[in-house]
C-alpha positions in Angstrom: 265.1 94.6 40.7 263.9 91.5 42.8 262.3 88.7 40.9 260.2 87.8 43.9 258.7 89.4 46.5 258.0 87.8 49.6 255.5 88.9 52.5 254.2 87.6 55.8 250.8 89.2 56.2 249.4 90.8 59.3 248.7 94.0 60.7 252.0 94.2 61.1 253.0 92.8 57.4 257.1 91.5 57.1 258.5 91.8 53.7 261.9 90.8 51.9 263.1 90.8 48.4 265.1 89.2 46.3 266.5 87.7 42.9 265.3 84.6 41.8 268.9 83.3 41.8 269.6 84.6 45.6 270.6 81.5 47.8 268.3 80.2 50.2 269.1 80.2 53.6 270.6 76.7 54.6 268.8 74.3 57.1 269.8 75.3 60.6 273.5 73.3 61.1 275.7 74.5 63.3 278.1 71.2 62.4 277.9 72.1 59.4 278.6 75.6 59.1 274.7 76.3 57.9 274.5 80.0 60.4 277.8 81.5 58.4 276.1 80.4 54.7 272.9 81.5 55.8 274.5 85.1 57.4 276.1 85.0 53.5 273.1 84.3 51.7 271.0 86.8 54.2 273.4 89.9 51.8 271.5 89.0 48.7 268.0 90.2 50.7 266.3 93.0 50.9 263.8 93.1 54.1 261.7 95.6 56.4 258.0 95.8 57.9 255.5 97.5 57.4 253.3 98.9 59.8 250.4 101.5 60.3 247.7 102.2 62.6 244.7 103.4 61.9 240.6 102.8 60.8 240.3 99.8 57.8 239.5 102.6 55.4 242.3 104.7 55.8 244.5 101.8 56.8 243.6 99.8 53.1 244.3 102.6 51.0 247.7 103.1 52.7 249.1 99.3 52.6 247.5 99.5 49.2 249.9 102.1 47.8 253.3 101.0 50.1 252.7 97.3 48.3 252.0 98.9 44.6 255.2 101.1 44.9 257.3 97.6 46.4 255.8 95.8 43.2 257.2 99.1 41.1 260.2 99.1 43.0 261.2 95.7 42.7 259.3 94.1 39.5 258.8 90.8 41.2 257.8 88.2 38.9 255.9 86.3 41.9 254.5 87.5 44.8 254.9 85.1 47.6 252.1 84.8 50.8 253.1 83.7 53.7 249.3 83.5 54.3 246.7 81.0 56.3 243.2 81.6 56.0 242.1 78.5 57.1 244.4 79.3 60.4 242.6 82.7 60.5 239.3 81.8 60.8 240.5 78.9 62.8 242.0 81.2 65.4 239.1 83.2 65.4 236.9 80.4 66.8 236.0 80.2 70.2 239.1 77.2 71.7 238.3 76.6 75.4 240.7 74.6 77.7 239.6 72.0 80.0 239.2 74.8 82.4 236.4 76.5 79.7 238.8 79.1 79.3 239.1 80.8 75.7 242.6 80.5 74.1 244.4 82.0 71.1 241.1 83.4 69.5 241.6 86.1 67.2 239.8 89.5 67.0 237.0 89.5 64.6 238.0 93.1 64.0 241.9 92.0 63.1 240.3 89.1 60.9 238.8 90.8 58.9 241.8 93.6 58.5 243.5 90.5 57.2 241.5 89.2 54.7 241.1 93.2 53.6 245.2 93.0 53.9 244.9 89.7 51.7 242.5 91.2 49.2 244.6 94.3 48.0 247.8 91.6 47.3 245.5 89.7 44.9 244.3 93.2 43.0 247.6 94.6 43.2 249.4 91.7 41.6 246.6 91.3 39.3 246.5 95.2 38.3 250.7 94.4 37.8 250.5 91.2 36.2 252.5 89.4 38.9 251.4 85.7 40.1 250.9 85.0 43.6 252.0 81.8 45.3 251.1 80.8 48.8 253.3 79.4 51.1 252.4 77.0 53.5 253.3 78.2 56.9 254.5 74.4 58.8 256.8 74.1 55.7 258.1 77.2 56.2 258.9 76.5 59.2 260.3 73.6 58.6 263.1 75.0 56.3 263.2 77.8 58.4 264.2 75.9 62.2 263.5 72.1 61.3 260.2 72.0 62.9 257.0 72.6 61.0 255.1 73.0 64.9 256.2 76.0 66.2 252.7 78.1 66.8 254.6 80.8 69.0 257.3 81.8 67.2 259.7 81.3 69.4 262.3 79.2 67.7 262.0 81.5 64.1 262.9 83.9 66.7 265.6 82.3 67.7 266.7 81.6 64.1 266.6 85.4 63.6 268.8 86.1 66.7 271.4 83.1 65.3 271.8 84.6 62.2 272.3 88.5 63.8 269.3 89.7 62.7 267.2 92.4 65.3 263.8 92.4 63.7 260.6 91.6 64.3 259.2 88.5 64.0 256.6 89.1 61.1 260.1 90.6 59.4 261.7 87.5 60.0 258.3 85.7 58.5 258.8 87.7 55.4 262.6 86.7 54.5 262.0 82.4 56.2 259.1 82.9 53.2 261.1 84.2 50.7 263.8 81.3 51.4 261.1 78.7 50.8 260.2 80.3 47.4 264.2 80.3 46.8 264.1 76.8 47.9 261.8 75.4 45.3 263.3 77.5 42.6 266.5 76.0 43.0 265.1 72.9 43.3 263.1 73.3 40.2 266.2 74.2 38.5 268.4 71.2 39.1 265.2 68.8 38.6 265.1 70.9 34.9 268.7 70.5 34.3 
């Protein structure tokens, strides 16, 4: 059992686990020791990705029942989003550069597989009773490599590689999101205490 349940949604949709008590992984510190407690906090996760190909129909009903057997599976008592609509529909605008060039648009077709995506965490965890908290992607990045600007991914990546991990980067999405949730749970607990 994992009190929380942590993903980083996409077509590609990174996941990780873990108990409410788990440690969060420390702010990137090489001086002070921050990879080797974060390689020791990374035991107390569970992680993967998910993935599948295929038509929205087909492709709903099948992320529908892999997330309602992880909610089974692990009895989260939160589900956490790693989740920007706002930056969806902002990617999905037309951006030229001062050449009139489009950049980083979005696929209409992949927008709207992510608000489907999006959609079947907010039945599921309603059907199972579990709140969902969002997580606000510059502040996990900011716990995650000390930056809250990173839009390519590039030093999460190289977060992941520090602390040995081979994954993907949406995997690596799912466990920085999980340590944010751990992050203010610890925090809420010594402001409590």
């Amino acid at each position: 059992m994992a009190n929380i349940l942590a993903l980083d949604i996409g077509t590609t949709c990174g996941w990780a686990a873990a108990d409410e008590h788990a440690p969060p992984l420390p702010a990137p510190s090489p001086l002070l020791g921050g990879e080797a407690a974060a390689k020791e906090a990374l035991r107390h996760y569970h992680h993967g990705v998910w993935t599948i190909e295929g038509i929205r129909g087909a492709y709903y009903l099948r992320f529908s029942d892999w997330l309602t057997h992880k909610v089974d599976t692990f009895e989260p008592q939160v589900l956490a989003i790693e989740a920007s609509v706002e930056g969806w529909l902002n990617m999905a605008s037309a951006k030229k550069d001062q050449f009139g060039k489009r950049t980083r648009t979005t696929n209409p077709d992949t927008i709207r597989k992510l608000l489907g995506i999006l959609a079947i965490c907010e039945t599921v965890a309603a059907m199972r009773g579990v709140p969902i908290t969002e997580v606000n992607t510059s502040r996990m990045q900011m716990l995650a490599v000390g930056t809250g600007r990173d839009s390519n991914k590039a030093k999460r990546k190289e977060r992941g590689r520090a602390l040995g991990l081979r994954c993907c980067d949406n995997e690596l999405d799912g466990i920085f999101t999980l340590s944010c949730v751990l992050h203010d749970r610890q925090a809420a607990r010594r402001n409590a205490a």
